[in-house]
CHARMM-style PDB file with segment names, atoms N, HN, CA, C and O in Angstrom:
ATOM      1  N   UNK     1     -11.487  11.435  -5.158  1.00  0.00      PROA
ATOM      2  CA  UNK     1     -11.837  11.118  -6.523  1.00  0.00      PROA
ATOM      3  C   UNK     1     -12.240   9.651  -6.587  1.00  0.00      PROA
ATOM      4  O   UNK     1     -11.581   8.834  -5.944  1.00  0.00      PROA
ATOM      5  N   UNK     2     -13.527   9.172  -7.495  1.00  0.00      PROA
ATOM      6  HN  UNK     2     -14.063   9.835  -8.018  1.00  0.00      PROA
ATOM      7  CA  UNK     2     -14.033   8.169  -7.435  1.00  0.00      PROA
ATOM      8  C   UNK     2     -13.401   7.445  -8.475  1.00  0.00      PROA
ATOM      9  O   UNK     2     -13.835   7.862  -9.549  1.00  0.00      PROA
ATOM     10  N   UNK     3     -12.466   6.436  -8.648  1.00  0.00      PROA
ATOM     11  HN  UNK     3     -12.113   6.097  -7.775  1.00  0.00      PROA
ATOM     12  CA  UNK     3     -12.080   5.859  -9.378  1.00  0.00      PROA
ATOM     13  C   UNK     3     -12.679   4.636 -10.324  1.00  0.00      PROA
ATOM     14  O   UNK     3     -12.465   4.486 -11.527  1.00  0.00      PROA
ATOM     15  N   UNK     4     -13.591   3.696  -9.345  1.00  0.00      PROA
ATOM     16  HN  UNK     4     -13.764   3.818  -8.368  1.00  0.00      PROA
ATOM     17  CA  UNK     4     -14.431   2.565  -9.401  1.00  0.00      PROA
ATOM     18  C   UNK     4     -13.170   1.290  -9.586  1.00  0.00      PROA
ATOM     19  O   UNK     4     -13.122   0.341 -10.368  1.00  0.00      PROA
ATOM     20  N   UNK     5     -12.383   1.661  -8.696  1.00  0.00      PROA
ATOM     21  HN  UNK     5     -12.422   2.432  -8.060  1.00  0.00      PROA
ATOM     22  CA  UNK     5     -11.202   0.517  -8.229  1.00  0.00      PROA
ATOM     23  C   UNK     5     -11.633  -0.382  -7.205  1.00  0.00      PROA
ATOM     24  O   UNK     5     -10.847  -1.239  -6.799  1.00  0.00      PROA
ATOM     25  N   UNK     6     -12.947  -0.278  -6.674  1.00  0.00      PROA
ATOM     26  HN  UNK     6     -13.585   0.417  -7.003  1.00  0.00      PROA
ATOM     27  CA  UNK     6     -13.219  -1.183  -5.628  1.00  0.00      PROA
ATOM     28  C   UNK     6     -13.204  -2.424  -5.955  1.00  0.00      PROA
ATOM     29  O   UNK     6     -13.553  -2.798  -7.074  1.00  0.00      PROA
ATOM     30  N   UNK     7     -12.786  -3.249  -4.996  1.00  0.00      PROA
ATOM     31  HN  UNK     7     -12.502  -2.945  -4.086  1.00  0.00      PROA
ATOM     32  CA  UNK     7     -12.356  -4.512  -5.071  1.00  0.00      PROA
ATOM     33  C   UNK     7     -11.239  -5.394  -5.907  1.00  0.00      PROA
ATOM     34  O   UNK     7     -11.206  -6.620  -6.006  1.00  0.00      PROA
ATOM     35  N   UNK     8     -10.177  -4.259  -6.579  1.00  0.00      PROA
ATOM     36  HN  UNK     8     -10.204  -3.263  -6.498  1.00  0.00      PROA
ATOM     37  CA  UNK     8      -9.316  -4.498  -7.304  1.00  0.00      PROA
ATOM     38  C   UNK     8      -8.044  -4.989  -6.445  1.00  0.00      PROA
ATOM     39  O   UNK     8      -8.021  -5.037  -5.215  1.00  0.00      PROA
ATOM     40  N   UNK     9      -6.956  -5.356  -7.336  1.00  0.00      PROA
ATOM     41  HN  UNK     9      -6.975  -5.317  -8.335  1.00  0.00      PROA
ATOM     42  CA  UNK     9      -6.106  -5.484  -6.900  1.00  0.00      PROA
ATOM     43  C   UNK     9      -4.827  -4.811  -7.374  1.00  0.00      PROA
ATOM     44  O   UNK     9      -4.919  -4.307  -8.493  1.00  0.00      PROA
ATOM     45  N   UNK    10      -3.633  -4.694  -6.749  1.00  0.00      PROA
ATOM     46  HN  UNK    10      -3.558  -5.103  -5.840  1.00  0.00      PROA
ATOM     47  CA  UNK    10      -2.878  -3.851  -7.414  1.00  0.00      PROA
ATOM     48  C   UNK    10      -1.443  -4.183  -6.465  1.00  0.00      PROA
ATOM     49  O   UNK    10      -1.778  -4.965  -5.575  1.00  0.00      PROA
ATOM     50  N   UNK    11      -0.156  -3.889  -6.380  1.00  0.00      PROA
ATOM     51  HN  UNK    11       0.116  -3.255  -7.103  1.00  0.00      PROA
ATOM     52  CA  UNK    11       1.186  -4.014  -6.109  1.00  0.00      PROA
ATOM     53  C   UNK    11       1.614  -2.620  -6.964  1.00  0.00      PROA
ATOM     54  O   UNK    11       1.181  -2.110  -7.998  1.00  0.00      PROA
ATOM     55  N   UNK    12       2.475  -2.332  -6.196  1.00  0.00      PROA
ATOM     56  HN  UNK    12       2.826  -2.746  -5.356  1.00  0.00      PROA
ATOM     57  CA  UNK    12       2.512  -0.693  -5.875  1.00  0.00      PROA
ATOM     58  C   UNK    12       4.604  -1.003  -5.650  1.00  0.00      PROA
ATOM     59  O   UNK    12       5.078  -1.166  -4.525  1.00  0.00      PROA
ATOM     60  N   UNK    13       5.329  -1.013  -6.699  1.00  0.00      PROA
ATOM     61  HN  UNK    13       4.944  -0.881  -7.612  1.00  0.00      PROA
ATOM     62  CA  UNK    13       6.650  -1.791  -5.736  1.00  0.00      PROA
ATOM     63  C   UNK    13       7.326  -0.126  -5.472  1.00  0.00      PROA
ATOM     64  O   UNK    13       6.925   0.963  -5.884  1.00  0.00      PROA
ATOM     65  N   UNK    14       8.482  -0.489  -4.626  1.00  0.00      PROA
ATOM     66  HN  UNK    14       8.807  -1.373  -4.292  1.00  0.00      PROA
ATOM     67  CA  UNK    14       8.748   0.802  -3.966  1.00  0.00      PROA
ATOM     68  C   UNK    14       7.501   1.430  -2.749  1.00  0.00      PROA
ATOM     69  O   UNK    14       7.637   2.616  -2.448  1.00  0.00      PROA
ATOM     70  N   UNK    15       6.915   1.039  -2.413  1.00  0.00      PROA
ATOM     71  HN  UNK    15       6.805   0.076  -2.657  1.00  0.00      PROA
ATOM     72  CA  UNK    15       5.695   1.584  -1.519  1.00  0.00      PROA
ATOM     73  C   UNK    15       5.732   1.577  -0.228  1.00  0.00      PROA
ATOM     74  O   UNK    15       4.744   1.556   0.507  1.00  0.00      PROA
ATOM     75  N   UNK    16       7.303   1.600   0.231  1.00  0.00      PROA
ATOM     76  HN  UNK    16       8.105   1.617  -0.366  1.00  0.00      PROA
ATOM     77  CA  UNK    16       7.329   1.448   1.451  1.00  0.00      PROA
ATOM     78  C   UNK    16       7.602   3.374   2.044  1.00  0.00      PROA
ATOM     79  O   UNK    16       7.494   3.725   3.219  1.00  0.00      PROA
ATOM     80  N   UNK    17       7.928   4.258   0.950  1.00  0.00      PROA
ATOM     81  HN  UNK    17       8.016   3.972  -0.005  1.00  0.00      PROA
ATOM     82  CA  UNK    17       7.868   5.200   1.679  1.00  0.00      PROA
ATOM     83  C   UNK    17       7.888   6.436   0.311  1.00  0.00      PROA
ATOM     84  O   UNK    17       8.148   5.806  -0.714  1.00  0.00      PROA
ATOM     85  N   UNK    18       7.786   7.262   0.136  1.00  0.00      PROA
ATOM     86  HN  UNK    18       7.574   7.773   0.969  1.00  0.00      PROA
ATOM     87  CA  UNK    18       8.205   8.418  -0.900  1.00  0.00      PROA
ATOM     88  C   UNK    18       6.731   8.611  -1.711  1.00  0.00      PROA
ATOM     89  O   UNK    18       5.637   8.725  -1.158  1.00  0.00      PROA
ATOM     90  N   UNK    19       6.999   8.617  -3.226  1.00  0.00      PROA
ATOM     91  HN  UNK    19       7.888   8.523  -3.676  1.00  0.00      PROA
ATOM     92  CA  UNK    19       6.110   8.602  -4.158  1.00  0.00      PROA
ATOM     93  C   UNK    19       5.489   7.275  -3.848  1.00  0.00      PROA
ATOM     94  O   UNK    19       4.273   7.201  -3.672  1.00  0.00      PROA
ATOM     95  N   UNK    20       6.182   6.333  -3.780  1.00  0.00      PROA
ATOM     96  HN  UNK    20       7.170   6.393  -3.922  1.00  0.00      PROA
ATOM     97  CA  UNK    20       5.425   4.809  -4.008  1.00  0.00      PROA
ATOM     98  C   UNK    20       4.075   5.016  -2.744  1.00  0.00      PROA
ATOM     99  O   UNK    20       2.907   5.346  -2.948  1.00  0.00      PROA
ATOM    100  N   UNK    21       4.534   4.793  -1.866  1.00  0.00      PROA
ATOM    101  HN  UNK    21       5.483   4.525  -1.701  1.00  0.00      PROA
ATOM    102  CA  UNK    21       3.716   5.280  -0.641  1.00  0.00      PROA
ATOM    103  C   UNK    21       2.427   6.209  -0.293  1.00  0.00      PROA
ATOM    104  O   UNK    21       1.633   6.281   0.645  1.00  0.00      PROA
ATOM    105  N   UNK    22       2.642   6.930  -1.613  1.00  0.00      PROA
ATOM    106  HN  UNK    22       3.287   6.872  -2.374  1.00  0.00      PROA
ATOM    107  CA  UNK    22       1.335   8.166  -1.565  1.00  0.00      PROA
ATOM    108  C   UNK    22       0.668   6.916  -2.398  1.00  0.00      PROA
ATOM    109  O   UNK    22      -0.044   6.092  -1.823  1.00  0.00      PROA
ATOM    110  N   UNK    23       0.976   6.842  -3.878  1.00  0.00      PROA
ATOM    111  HN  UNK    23       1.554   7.511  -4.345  1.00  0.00      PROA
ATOM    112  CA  UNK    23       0.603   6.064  -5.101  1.00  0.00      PROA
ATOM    113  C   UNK    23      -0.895   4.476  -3.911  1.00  0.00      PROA
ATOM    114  O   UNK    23      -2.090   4.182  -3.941  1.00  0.00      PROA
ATOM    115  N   UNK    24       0.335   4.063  -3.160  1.00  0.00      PROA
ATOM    116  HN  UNK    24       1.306   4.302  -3.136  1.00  0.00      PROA
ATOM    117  CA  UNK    24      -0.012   3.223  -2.141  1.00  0.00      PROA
ATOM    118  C   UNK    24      -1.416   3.202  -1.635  1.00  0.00      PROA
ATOM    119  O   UNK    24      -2.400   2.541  -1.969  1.00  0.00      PROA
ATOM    120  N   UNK    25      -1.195   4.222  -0.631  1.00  0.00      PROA
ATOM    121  HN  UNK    25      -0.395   4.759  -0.360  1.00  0.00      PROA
ATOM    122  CA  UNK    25      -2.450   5.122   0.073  1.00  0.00      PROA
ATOM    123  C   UNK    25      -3.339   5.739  -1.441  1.00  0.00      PROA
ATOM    124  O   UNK    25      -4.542   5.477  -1.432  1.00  0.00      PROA
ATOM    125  N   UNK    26      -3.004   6.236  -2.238  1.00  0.00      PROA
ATOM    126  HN  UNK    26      -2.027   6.449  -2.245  1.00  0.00      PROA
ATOM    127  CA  UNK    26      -4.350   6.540  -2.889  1.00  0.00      PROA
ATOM    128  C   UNK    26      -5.614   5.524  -3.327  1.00  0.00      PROA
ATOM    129  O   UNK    26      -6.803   5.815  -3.450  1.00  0.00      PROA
ATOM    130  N   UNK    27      -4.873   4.091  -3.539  1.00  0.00      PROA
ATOM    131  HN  UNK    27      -3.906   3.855  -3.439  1.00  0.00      PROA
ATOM    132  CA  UNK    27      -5.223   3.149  -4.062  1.00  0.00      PROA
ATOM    133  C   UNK    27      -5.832   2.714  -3.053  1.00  0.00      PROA
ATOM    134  O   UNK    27      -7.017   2.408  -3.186  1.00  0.00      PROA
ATOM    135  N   UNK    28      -5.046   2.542  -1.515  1.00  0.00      PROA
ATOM    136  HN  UNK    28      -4.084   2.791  -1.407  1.00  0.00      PROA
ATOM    137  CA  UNK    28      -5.711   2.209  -0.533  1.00  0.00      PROA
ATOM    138  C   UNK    28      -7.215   2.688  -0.233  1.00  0.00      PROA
ATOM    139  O   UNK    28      -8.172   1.917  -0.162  1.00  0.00      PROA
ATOM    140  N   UNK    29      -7.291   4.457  -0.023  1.00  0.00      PROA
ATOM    141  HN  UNK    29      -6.513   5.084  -0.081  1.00  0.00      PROA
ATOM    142  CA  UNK    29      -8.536   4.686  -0.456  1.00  0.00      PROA
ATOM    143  C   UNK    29      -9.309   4.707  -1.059  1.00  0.00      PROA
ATOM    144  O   UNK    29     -10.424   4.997  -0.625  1.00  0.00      PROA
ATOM    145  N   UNK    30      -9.057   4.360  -2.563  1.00  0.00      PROA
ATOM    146  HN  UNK    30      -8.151   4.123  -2.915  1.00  0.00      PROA
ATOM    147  CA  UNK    30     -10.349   3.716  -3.245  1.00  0.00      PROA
ATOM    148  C   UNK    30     -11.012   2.378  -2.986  1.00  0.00      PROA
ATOM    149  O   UNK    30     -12.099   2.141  -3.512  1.00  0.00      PROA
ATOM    150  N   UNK    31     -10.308   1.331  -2.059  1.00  0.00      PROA
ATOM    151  HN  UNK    31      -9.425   1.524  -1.631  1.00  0.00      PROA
ATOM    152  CA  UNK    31     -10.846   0.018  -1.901  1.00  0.00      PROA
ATOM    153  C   UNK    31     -10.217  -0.840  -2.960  1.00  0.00      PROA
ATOM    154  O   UNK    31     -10.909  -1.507  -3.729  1.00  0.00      PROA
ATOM    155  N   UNK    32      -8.742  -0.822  -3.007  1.00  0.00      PROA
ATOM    156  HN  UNK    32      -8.180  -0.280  -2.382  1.00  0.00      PROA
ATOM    157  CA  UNK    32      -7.870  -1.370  -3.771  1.00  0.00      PROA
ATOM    158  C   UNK    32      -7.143  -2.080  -3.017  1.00  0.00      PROA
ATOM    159  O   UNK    32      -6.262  -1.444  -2.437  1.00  0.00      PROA
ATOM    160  N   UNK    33      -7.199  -3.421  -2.765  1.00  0.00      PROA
ATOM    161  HN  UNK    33      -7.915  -3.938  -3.235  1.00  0.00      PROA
ATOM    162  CA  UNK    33      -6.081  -4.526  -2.099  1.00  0.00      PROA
ATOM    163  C   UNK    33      -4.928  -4.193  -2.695  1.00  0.00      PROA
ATOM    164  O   UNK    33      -4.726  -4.298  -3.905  1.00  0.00      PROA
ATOM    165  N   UNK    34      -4.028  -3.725  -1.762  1.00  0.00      PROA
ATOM    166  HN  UNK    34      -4.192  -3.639  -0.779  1.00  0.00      PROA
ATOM    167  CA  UNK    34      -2.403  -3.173  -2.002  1.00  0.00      PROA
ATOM    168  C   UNK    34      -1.626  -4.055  -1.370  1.00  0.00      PROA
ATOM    169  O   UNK    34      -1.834  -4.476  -0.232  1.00  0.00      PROA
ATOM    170  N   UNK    35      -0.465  -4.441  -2.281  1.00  0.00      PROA
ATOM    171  HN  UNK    35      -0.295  -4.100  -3.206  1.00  0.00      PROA
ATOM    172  CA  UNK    35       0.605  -5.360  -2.243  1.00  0.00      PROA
ATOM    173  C   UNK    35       1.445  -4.213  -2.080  1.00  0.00      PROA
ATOM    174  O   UNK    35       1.713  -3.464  -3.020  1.00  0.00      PROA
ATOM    175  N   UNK    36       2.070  -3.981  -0.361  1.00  0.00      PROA
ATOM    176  HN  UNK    36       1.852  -4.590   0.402  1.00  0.00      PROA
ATOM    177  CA  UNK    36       2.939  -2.826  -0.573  1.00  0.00      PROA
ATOM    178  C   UNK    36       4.485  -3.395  -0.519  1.00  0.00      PROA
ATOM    179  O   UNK    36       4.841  -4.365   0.150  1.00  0.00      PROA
ATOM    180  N   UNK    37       5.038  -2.867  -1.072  1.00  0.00      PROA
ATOM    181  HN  UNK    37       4.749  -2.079  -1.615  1.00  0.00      PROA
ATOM    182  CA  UNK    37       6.690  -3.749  -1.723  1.00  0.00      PROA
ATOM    183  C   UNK    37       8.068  -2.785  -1.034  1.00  0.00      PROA
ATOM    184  O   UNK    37       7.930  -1.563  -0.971  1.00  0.00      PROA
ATOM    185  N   UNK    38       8.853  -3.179  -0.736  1.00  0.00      PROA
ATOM    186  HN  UNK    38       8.966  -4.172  -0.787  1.00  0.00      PROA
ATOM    187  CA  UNK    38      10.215  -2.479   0.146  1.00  0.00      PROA
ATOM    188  C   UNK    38      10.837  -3.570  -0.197  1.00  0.00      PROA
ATOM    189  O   UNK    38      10.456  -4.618  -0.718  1.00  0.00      PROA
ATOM    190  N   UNK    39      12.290  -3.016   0.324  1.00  0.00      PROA
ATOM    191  HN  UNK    39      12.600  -2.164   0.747  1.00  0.00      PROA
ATOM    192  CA  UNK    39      13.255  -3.523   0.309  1.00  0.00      PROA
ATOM    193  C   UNK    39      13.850  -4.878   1.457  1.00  0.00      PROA
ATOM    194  O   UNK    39      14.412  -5.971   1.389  1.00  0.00      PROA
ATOM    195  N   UNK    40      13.213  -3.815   2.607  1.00  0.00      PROA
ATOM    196  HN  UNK    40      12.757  -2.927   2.662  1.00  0.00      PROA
ATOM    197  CA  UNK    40      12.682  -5.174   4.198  1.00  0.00      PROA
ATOM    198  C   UNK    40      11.568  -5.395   4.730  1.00  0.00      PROA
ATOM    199  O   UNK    40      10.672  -4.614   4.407  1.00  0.00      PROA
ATOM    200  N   UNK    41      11.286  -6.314   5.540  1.00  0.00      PROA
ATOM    201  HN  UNK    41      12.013  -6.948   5.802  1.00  0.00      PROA
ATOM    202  CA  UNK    41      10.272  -6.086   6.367  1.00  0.00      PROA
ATOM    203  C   UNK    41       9.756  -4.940   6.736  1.00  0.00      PROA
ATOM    204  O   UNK    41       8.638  -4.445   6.589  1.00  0.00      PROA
ATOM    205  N   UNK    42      11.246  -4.395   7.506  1.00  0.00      PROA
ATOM    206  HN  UNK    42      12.154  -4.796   7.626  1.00  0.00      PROA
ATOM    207  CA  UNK    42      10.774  -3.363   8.722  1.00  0.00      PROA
ATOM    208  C   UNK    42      10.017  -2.132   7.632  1.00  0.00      PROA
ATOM    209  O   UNK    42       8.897  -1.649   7.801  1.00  0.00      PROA
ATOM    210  N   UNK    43      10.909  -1.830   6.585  1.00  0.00      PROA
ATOM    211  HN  UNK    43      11.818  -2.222   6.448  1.00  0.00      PROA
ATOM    212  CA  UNK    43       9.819  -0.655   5.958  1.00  0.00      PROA
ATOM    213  C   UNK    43       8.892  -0.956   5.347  1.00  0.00      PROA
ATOM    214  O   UNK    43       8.099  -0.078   5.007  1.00  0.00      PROA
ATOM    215  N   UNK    44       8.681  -2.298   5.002  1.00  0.00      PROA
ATOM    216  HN  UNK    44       9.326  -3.011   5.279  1.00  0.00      PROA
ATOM    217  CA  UNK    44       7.545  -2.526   5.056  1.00  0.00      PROA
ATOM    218  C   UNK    44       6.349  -2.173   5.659  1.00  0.00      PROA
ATOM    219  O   UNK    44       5.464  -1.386   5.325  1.00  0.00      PROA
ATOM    220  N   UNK    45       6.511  -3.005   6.738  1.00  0.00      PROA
ATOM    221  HN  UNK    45       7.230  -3.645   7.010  1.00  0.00      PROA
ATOM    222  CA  UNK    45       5.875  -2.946   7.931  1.00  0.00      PROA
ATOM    223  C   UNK    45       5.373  -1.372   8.404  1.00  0.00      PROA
ATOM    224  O   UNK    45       4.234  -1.034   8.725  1.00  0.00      PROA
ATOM    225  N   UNK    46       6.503  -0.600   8.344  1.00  0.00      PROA
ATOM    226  HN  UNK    46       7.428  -0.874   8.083  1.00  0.00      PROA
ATOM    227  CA  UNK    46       5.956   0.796   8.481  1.00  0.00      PROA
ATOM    228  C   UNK    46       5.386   1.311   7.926  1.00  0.00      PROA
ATOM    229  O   UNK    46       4.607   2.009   8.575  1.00  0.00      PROA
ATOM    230  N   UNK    47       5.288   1.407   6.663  1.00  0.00      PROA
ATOM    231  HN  UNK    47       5.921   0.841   6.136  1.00  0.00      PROA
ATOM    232  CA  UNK    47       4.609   1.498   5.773  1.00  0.00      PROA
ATOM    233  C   UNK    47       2.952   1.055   5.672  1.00  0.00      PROA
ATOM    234  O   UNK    47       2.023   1.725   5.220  1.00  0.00      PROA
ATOM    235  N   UNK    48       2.935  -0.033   6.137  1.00  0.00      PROA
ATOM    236  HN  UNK    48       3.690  -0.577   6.503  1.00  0.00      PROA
ATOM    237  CA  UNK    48       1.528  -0.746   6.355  1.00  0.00      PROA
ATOM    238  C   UNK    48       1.137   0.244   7.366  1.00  0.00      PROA
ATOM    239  O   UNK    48       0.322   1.106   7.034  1.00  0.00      PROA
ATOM    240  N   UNK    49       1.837   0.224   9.115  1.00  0.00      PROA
ATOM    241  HN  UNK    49       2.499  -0.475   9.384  1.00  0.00      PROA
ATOM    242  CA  UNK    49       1.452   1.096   9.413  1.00  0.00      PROA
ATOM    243  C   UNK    49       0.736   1.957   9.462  1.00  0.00      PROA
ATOM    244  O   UNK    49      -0.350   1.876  10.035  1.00  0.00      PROA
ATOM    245  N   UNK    50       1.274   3.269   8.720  1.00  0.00      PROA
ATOM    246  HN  UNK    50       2.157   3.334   8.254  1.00  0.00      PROA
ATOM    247  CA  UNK    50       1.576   4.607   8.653  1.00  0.00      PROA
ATOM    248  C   UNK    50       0.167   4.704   7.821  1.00  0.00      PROA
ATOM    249  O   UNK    50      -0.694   5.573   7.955  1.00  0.00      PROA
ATOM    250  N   UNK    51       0.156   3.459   6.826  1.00  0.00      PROA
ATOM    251  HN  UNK    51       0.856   2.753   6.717  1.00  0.00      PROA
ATOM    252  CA  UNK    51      -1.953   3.712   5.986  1.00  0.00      PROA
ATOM    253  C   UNK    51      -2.613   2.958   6.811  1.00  0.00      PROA
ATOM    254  O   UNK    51      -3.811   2.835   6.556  1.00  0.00      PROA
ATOM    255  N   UNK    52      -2.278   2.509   7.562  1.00  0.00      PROA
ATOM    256  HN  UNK    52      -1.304   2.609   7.769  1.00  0.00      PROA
ATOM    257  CA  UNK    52      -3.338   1.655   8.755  1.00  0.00      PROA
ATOM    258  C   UNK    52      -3.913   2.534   9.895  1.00  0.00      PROA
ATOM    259  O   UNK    52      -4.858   2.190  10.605  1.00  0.00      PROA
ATOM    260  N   UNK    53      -3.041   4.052  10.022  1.00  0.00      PROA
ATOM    261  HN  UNK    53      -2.274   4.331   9.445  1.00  0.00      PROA
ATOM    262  CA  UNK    53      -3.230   4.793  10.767  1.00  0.00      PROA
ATOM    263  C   UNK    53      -4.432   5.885  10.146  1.00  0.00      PROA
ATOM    264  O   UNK    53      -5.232   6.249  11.008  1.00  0.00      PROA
ATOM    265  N   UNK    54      -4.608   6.335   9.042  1.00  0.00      PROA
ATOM    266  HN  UNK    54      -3.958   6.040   8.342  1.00  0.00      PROA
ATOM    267  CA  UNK    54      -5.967   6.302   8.718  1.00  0.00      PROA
ATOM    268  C   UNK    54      -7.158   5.718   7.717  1.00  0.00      PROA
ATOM    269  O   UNK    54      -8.124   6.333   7.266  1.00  0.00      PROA
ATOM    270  N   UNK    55      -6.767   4.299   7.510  1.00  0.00      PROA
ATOM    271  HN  UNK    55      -5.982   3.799   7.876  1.00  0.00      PROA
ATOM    272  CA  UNK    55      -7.522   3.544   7.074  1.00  0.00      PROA
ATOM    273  C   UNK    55      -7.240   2.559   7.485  1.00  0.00      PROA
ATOM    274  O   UNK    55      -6.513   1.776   6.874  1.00  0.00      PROA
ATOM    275  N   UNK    56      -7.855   2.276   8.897  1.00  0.00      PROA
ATOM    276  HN  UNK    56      -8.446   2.912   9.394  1.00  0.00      PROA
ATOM    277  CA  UNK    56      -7.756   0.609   9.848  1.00  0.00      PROA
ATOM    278  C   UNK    56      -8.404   0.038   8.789  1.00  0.00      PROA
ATOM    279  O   UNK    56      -7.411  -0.503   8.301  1.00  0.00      PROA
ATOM    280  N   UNK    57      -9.181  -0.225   8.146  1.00  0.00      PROA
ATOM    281  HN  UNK    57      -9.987   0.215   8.542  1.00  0.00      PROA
ATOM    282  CA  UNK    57     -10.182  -1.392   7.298  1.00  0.00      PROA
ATOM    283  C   UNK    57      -8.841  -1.619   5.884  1.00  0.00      PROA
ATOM    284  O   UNK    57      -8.872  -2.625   5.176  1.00  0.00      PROA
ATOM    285  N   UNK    58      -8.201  -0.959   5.770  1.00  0.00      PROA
ATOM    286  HN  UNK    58      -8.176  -0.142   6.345  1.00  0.00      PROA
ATOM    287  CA  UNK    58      -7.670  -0.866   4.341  1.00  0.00      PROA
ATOM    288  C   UNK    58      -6.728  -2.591   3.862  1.00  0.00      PROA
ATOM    289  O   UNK    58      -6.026  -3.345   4.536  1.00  0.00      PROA
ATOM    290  N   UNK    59      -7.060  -2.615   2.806  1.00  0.00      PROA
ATOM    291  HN  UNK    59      -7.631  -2.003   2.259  1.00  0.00      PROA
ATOM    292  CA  UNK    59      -6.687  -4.325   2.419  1.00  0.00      PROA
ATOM    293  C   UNK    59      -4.784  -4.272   2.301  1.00  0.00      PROA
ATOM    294  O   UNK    59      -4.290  -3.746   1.304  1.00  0.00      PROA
ATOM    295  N   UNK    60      -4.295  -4.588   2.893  1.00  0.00      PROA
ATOM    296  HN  UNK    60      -4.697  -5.015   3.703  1.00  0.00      PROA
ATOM    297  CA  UNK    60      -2.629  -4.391   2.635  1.00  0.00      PROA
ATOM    298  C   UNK    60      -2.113  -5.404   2.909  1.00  0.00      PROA
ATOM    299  O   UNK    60      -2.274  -5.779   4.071  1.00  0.00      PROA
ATOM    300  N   UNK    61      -1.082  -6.489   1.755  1.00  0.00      PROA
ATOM    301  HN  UNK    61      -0.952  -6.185   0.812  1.00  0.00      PROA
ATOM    302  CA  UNK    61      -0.548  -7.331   2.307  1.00  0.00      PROA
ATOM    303  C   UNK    61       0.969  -6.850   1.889  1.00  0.00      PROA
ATOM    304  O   UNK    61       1.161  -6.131   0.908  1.00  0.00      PROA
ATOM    305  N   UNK    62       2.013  -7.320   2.732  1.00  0.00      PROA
ATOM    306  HN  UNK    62       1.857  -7.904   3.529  1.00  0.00      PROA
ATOM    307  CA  UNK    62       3.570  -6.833   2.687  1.00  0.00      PROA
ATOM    308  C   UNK    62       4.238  -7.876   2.087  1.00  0.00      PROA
ATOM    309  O   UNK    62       4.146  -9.101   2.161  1.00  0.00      PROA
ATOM    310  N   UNK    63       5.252  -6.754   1.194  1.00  0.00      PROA
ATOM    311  HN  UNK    63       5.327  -5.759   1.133  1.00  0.00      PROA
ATOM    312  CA  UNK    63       5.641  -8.089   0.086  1.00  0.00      PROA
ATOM    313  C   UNK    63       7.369  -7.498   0.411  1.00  0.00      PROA
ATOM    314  O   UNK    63       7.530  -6.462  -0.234  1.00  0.00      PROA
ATOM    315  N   UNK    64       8.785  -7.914   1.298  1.00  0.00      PROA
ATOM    316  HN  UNK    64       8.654  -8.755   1.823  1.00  0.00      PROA
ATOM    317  CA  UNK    64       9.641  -7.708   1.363  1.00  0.00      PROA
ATOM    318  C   UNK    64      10.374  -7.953   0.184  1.00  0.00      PROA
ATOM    319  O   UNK    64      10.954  -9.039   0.206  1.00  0.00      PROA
ATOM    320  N   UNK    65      10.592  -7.024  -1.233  1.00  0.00      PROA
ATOM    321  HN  UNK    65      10.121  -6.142  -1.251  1.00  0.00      PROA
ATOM    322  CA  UNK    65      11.767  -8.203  -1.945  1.00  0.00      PROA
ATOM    323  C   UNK    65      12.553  -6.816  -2.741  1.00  0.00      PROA
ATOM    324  O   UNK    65      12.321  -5.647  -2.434  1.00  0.00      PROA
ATOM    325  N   UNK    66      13.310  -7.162  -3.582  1.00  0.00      PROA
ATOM    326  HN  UNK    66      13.499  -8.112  -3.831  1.00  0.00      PROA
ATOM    327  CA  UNK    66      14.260  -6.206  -4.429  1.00  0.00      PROA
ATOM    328  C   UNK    66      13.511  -6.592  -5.800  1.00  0.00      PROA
ATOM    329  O   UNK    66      13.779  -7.633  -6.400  1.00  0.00      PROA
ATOM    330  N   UNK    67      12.401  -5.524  -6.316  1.00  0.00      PROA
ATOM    331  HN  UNK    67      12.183  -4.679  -5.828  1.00  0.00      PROA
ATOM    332  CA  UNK    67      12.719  -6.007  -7.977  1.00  0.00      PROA
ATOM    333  C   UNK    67      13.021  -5.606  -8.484  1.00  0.00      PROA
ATOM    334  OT1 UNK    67      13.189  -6.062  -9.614  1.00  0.00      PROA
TER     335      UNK     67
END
């Protein structure tokens, strides 16, 4: 679905795995710079991952915090 989110930005908190995580990746595929948010690094990090695994180009920066 074509949203016309390209080049947006967005933070997604909870996005290190579940609902947040799809929410994440959908955004990812429209060409939405995603601030993906967890609790640590590490799920973070996996998280980045896991949408890096089919969208290498996808904009993701990791944001470790509790909000």
């Amino acid at each position: 679905m074509e949203l016309n989110l390209q080049g947006q930005k967005a933070i997604v908190t909870a996005s290190s795995g579940g609902i947040g995580l799809a929410i994440a990746t959908a955004f990812a595929t429209e060409g939405v710079e995603v601030i993906i948010n967890g609790r640590s690094k590490d799920s973070v990090n996996n998280a980045i991952a896991k949408i890096k695994e089919d969208l290498p180009d996808a904009k993701l920066l990791p944001l470790a915090a509790d909000l």
